[in-house]
N, C-alpha and C positions, 0 to 999 in steps of 0.2 A: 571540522566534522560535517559542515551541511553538502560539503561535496561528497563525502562517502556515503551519509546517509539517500542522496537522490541517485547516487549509482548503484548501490547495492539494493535499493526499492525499484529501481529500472531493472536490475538484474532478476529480478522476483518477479515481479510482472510480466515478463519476454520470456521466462521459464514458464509463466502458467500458459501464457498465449500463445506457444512456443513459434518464437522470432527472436530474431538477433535483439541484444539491445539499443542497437544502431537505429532498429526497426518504430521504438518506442519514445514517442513526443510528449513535453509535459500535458499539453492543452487536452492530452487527448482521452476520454473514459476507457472504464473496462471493457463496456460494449461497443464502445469502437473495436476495440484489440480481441474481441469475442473471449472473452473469460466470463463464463456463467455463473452460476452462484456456485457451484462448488470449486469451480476457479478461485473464485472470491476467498472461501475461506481456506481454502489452500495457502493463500497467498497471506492470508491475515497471520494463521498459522508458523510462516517463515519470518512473515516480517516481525511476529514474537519472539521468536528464537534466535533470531541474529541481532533486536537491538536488546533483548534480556527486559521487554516490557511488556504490559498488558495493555490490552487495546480494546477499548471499552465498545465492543460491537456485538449483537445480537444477529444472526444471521435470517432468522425467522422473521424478522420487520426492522431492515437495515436501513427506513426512512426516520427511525426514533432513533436512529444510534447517532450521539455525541460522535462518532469518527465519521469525516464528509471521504465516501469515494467518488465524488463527482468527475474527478479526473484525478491522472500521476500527480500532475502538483499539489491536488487538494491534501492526497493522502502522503507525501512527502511533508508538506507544514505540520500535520496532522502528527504523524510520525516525531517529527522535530520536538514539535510542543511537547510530545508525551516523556519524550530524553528529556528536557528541561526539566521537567516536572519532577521525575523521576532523580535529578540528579542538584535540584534544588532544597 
């Protein structure tokens, strides 16, 4: 499952940024890849829809929100944990 989950959040991310997913490295943030905030929750948005979970983020002051977008891998662990949760 963690390899479909970091390529379908790669997939999501290179949709908001728009670039290949070729294009998109784990290390790297959103404002590397210029996704602004409405990128952001665009992207939050999908990646609610495709894992069928809720993602505990505030758009308004996303430095208090429990989900880390510090980079693709933050919010790929991020993502995982919440399937775990969800399915524990």
């Amino acid at each position: 499952m963690s390899g479909q989950v970091k390529d379908r959040i790669i997939e999501i991310i290179a949709e908001q940024a728009v670039l290949e997913p070729s294009d998109i490295s784990l290390d790297q943030s959103l404002e590397d890849l210029g996704i602004d905030s409405m990128g952001l929750v665009e992207a939050i948005f999908s990646i609610e829809e495709s894992f069928d979970i809720q993602v505990p983020f505030n758009a308004n002051e996303p430095e208090k929100s429990d989900f880390d977008i510090s980079s693709v891998q933050a919010i790929v662990t991020a993502v995982e944990g919440l399937i775990k949760k969800q399915t524990a």
